[in-house]
N, C-alpha and C positions, 0 to 999 in steps of 0.2 A: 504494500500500500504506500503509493508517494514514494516510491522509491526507483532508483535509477541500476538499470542489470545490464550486464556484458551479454548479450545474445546476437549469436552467428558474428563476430567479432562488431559487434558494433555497440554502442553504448545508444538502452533504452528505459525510457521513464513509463513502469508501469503503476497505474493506478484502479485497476479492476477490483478490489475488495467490496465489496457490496456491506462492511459489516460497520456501524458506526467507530469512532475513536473511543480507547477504554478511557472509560469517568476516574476520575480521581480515586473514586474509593475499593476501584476495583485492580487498583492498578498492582495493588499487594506491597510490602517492603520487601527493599533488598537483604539479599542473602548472603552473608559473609562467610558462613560458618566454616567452609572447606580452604578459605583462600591464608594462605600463608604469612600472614600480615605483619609479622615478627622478621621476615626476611626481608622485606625492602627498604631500602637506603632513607633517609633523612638528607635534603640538599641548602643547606642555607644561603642564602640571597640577604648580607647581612648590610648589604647601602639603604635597602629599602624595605622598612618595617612589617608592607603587607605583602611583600613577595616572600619575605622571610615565613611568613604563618601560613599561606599557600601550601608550601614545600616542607617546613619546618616539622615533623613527626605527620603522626595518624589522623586525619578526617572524616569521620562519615559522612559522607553526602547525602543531600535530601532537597528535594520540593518542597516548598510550601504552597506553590501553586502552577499551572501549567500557564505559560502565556506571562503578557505583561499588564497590569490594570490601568497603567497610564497608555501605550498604544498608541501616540504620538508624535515620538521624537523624528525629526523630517531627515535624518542621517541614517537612522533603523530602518531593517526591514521589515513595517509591520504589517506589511500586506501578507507575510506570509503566515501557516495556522504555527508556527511556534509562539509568534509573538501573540498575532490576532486573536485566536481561540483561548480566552481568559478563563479558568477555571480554578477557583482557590480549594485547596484542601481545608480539614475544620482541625483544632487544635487538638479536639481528644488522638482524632487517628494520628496525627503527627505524634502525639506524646506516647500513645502506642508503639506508633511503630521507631520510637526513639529507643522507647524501655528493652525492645526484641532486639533492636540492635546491639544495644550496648551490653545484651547479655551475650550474643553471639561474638561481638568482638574483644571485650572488656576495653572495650574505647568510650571515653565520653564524653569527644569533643566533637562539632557538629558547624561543619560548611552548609549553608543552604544556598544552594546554586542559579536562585531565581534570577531571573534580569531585574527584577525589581521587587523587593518582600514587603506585601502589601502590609501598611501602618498598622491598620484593623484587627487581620490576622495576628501578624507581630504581640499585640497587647493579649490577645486572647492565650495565644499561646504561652507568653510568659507568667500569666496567674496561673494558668492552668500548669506549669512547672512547678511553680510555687506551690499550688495545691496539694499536688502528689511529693513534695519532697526530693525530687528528681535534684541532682547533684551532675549539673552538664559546665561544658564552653562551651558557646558557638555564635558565629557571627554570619551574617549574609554582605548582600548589597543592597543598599535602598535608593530614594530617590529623596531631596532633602526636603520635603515635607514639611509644612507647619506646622500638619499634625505632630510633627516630635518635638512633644514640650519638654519642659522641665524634668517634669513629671514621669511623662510615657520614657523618657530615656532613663530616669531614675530604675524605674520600674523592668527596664530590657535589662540594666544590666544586671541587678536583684537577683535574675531568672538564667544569669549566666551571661550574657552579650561579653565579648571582650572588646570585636571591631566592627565595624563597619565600614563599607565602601561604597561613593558615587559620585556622581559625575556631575561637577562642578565647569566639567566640559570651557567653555572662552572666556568664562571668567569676563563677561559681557552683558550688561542688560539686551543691548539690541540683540545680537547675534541669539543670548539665549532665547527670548522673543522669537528671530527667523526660525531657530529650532524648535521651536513650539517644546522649551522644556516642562515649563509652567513653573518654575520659579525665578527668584533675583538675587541677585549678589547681595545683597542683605540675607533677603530670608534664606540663605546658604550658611551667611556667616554665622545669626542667631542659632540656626541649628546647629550648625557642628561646634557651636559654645555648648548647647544642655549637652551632646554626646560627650565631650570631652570632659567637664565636671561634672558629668555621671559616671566619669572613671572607663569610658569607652572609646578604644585608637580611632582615629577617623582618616581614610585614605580619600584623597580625591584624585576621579580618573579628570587626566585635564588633554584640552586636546587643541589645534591649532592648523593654522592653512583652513579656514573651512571659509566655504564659498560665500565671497563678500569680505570678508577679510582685511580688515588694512593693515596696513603696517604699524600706525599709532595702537588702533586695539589690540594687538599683539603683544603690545610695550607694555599698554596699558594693565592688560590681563597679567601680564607678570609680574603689575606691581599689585594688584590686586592677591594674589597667590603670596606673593613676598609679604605683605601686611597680615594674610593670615595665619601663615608658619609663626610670623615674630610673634603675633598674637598668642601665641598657642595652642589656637582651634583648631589646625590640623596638626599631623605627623606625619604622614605617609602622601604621595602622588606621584602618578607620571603622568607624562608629557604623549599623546598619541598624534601621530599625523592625519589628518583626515584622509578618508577611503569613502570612497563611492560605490554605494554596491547596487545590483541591478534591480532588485526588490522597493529602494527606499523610495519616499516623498521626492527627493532631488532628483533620483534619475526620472521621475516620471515627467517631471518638469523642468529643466535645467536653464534654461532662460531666466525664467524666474531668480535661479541664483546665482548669474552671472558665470556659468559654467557652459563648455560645450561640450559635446561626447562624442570623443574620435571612435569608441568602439564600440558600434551598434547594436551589437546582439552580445550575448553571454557564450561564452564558449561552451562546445557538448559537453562539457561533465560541472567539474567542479569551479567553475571561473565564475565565481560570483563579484568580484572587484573591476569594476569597468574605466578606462582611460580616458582621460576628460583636460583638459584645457582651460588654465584660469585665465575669464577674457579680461581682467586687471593685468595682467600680466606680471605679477609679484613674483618674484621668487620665495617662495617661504622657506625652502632649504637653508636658507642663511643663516636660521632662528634656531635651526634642531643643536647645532652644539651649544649653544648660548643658553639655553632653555634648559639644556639638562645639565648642564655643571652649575649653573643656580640653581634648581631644584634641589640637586645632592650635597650643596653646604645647605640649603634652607635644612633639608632632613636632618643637620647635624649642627642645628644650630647655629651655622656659624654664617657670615659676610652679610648678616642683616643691613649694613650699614651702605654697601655700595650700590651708587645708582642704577638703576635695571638695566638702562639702553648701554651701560659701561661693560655689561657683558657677553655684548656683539661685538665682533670685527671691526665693521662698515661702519665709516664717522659720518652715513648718513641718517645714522638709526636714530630716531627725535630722544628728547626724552618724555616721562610717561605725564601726564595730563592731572593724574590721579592725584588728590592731596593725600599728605602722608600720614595723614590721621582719620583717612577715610572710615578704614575697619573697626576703631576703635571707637570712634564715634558711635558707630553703630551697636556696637557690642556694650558701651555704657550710657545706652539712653536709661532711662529709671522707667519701666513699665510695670502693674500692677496686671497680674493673671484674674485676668475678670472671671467671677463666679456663674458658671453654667450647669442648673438645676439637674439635667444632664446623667452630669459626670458619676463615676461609679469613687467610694471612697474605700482605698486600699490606707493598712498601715502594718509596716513588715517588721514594728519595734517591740518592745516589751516592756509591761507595766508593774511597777512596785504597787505594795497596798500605798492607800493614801491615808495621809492623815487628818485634823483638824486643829486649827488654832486660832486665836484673839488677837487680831492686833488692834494696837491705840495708838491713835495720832492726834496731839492738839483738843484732846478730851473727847475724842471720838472715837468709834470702836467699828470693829467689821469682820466677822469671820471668814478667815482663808482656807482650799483644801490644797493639802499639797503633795505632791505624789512625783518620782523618778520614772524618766524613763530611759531604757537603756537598745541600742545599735547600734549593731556592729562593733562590737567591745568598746562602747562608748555611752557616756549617760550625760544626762542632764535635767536639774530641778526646775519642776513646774510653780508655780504659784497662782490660783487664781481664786476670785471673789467665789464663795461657797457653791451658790447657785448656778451659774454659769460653770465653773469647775468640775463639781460635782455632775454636771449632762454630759462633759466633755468624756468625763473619766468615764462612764457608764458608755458611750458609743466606742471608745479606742478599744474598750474592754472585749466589747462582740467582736470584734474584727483584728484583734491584736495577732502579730503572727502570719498574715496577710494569707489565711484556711478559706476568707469569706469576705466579703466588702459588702455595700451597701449605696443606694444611690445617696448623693448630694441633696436630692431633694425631700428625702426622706428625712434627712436631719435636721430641713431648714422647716419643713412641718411640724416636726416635733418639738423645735426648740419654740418655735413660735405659741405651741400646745401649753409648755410647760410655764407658760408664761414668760419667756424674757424676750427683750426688747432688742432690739435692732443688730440684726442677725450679721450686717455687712461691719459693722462697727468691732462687734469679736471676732470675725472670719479676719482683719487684716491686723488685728492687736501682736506684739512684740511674742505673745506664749506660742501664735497659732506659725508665727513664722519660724519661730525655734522648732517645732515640730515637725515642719517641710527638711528642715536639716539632719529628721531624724527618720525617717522612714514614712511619712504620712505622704500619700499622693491622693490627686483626682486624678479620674482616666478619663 
């Protein structure tokens, strides 16, 4: 089915099956049990942090879903059914077929191979780890999402996440735009700030020569990439040259992106990358040594300081546009996580008994309750007014441990039940923030 056979020496594409494609949940887990997995080599790649973990020991491999859920990017090939045909798995079968595996291999760490690990799925499946007590790594690719707040990263990597990787691709608003990524160089950088102080590596695939292209956005995107290394929100990227393949948005239109295409058709077998003509006439070759030996001090911390266009050859190369405190700006605006009725409330800490006592201030009085809580071999005391306190403690209580969560808006009923007042006034008070520090999330 969909497949290409050597027949009477000629290479043919048969697709006669009459039987549809098997659904996710029939698709069964892989089976290790007979394969020798104690005998193959480990190969470290140690310039570049996510090549290193790639190669670096044992992987099991997994889907989380078949296809990609964004289905868009105008450089993909998403016309065709790997990417097109979207089909997500549900997180019990994944944690199933997690638990068979790693009893077959006694491996428990876990690559998921998706072109893109839908946000949704991601969170489902990390409570549901949590649930079961399951003791994994594993990282995917993602796409950098809004959805990945604070929180939801707090929460992946709870559940094990160590990395993630995606495609931060020109490091361009417009271009990202022509690529129909659906995100911006902000909302790239916000993200891979919760990844990163959520204790999770962040590789960006970054990539360059893409049709339309100038020479200043080149510069530009490099200082863009330069500001986030120094930042610290990333670790890990490389640099790819754009490719044209016969499947994507570009080849169907190549006008449109200032491209022409010397080679019409796709060759009989496997020649899916087709030759084409930048009508700007750039050479972007010029950029590929420049690009990667800044890259590999960024990964190693080091030459933050020197100008980006200084690590080209050509003293035609401008320099970048970009101010130098672009990313940073962005990374310390002050935003408040607006409350959505929504969100499911997890908390993965642990509760001392609390206690009760009188304080007097200025001939006035007011009973405290006060209670420790303790993450990740870490604690910290609460204090709050009786009432208010005492609801607090009785909800962390059911949910401590993060076995079972609860919606947001079931707490904002209740408090409202028990009588107290103005429910956004304690949601952003100094106890409720010490708490996000401590294992409490929304999802």
């Amino acid at each position: 089915k969909r497949t290409f056979v050597l027949q009477h020496n000629q290479v043919e594409y048969i697709n006669g099956s009459l039987q549809a494609d098997v659904k996710q949940d029939k698709t069964g887990t892989p089976d290790y049990s007979d394969l020798k997995l104690k005998d193959y080599i480990s190969v470290l790649e140690i310039s570049n942090p996510m090549h290193r973990l790639w190669t670096d020991g044992r992987w099991n491999k997994l889907t989380m879903a078949h296809g990609c859920y964004w289905g868009k990017c105008t450089f993909c090939d998403i016309s065709l059914p790997y990417i097109s045909d979207y089909e997500p798995n549900t997180a019990i079968r994944l944690c199933d077929r997690m638990a068979e595996i790693m009893q077959q291999t006694g491996e428990s760490g876990f690559h998921f191979v998706d072109e893109a690990a839908p946000p949704a799925l991601l969170r489902e499946l990390a409570l549901e780890i949590i649930r079961r007590g399951l003791i994994v790594s594993w990282w995917a690719n993602i796409r950098f999402e809004k959805t990945f707040s604070r929180d939801l990263c707090q929460l992946l990597h709870a559940s094990g996440c160590i990395a993630v990787s995606g495609g931060l691709e020109v490091a361009s608003d417009r271009l990202l735009h022509l690529i129909d990524k659906g995100v911006s160089v902000e909302q790239v950088a916000l993200v891979t700030k919760n990844f990163t102080e959520a204790g999770i590596l962040v590789h960006a695939y970054l990539m360059y020569a893409y049709p339309t292209q100038t020479v200043q956005e080149t510069i530009d995107s490099l200082e863009m990439v330069r500001q986030m290394f120094a930042a610290g929100i990333l670790k890990s990227g490389f640099w790819h040259h754009f490719a044209l393949t016969v499947h994507s948005p570009i080849a169907k239109e190549p006008k449109k992106y200032g491209i022409s295409i010397d080679q019409k058709e796709a060759g009989p077998f496997a020649n899916n990358d087709l030759l084409y003509r930048n009508l700007q006439k750039i050479d972007h070759e010029q950029f590929s040594e420049g690009l990667k030996k800044s890259l590999f001090n960024y990964m190693h911390g080091l030459m933050f300081e020197k100008e980006v266009h200084l690590w080209f050859e050509s003293n035609s190369v401008p320099k970048t546009r970009i101010d130098k405190n672009y990313i940073l700006n962005i990374l310390n605006q002050e935003t408040l996580t607006p409350i959505k009725p929504g969100q499911r409330m997890i908390w993965l800490g642990q509760l001392s008994p609390y206690s009760l006592r009188v304080q007097s201030k200025k001939g006035m009085s007011r009973e405290l309750i006060e209670f420790t809580i303790r993450y990740k071999g870490r604690k910290i005391e609460i204090s709050l007014l009786k009432d208010a306190g005492l609801w607090l403690y009785k909800k962390l209580y059911a949910i401590q441990g993060g076995k079972t969560n609860t919606l947001l808006s079931d707490w904002m009923k209740d408090y409202a039940d028990q009588g107290l007042e103005d429910f956004d006034l304690f949601w952003f008070n100094k106890p409720m923030s010490q708490l996000y520090r401590f294992g409490l999330m929304a999802i």
